[in-house]
C-alpha positions in Angstrom: 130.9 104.8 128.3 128.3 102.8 127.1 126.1 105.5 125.6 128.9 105.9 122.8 128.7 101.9 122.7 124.6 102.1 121.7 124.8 105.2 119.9 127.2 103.2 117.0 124.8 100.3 117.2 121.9 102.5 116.3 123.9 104.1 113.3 124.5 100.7 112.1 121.0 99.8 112.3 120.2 103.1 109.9 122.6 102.4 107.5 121.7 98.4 107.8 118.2 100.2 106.8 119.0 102.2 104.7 121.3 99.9 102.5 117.9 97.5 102.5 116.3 100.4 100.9 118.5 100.8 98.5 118.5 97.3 97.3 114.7 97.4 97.7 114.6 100.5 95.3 116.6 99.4 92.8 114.4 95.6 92.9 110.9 97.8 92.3 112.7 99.8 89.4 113.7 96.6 87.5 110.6 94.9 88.0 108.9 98.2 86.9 111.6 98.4 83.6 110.5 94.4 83.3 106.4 94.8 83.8 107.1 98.0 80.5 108.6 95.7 78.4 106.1 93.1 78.8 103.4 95.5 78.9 105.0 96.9 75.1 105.5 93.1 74.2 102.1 92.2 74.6 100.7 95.4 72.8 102.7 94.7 69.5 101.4 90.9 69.7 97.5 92.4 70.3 98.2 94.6 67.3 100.0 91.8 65.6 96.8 89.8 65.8 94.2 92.5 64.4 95.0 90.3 60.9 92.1 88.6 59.0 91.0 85.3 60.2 93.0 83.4 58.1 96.6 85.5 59.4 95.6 84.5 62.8 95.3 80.9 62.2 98.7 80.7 60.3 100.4 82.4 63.2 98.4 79.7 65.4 99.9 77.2 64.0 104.0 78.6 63.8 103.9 79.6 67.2 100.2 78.7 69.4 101.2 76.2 71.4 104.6 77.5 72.2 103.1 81.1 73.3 100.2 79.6 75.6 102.2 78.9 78.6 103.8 82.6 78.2 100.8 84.5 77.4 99.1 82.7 80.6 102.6 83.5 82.8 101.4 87.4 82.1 98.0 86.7 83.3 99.3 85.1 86.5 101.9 88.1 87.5 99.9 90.2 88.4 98.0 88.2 91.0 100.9 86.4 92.3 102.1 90.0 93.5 98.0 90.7 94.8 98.6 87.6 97.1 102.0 88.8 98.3 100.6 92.4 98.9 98.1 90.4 101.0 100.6 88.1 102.7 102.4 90.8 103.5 99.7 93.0 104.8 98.0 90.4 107.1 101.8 89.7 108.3 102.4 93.0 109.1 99.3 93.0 111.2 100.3 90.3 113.2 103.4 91.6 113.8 102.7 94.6 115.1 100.2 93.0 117.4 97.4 92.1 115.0 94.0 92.7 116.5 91.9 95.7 116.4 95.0 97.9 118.6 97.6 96.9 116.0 99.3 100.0 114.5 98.7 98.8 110.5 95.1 97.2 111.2 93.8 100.4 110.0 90.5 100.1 108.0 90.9 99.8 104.1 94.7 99.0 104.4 94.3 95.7 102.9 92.7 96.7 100.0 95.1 99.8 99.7 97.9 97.3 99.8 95.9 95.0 96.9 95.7 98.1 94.5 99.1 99.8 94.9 100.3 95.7 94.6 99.7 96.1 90.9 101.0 98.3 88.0 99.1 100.6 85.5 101.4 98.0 82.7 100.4 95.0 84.2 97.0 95.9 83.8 97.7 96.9 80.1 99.7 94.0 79.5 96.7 91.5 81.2 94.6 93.4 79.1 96.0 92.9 75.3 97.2 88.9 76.5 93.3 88.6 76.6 92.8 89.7 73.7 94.8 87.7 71.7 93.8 84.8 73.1 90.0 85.7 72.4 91.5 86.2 68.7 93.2 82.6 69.1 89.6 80.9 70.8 88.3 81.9 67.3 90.8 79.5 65.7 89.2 75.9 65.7 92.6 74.1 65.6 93.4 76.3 68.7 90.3 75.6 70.7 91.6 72.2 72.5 95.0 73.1 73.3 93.6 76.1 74.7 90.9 74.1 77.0 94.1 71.7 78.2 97.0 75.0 78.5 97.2 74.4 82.7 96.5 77.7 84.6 94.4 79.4 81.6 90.8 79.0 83.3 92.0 79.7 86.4 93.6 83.3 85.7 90.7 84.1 83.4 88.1 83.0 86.0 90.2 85.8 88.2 90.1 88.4 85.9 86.9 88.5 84.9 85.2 87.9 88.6 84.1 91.8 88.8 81.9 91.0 92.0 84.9 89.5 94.2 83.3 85.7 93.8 86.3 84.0 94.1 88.8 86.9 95.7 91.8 86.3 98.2 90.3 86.6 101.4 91.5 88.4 104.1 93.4 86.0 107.2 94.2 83.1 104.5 96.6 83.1 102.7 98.6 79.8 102.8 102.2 78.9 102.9 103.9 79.2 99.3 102.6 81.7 98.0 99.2 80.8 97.2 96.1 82.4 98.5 93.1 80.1 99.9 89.6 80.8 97.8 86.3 80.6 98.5 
């Protein structure tokens, strides 16, 4: 009979799921392993940088320019996975029929989906990357490579606009991966 026919189809759909969620697990538990290192990385360079003036400036010039783009990569992370957690939330809406009936357009799950999007290390790490490179703003030889380092006033801007200014706004997020701003 047939029924035996769509009961084996539906046990390879759950294990078709269930294998998905596996490799879906194991994904979130690197990235977590990957966002503690960082998050330990960037601590040790905060403390690294709690030197006298003159320290700070010598390590300015062995490694400044070469840390820039890397210090600015942590700043990004973390909102590069905010704009996927929106991606995928407003997708999710519109698949399940979008609108005010659709099953996940329930009040506040956008902004549930932005603050489970980023970790408690993340944060730290953004955190002590700031830091140092208020420390490094203090260095004059430091103060134009900073200015030209591409992405650093954007990711800054980000961080410290408290009052939503210049937040990813719900229904536009564009193709790529980047969110549309106001």
């Amino acid at each position: 009979g047939g029924g035996g026919s769509s009961s084996g189809r539906n046990m390879m759909n759950h294990q078709q799921t269930y294998q998905r969620h596996l490799v879906n697990s194991t994904q979130l538990q690197k990235q977590s392993e990957h966002d503690k290192e960082i998050a330990m990385i960037c601590s040790c360079l905060e403390m690294i940088h709690r030197a006298n003036p003159d320290a700070i400036a010598q390590t300015w010039d062995e490694c400044g320019t070469e840390i820039l783009p890397l210090l600015v990569s942590v700043l990004e992370r973390p909102f590069q996975k905010i704009e996927r957690a929106v991606w995928n939330a407003l997708y999710n809406q519109n698949m399940s029929g979008g609108g005010a009936a659709g099953a996940n357009n329930v009040p506040g799950s956008l902004e549930r989906a932005v603050a489970m999007a980023v970790t408690r290390d993340q944060k730290l790490a953004v955190q002590k990357v700031t830091k140092v490179l208020a420390m490094y703003s203090l260095v004059p030889e430091a103060k134009s490579p900073m200015c030209q380092c591409e992405g650093m006033l954007r990711w800054l801007t980000r961080i410290i606009d408290t009052h939503n200014y210049n937040r990813v706004k719900p229904g536009t997020p564009a193709f790529g991966g980047r969110a549309s701003f106001r």
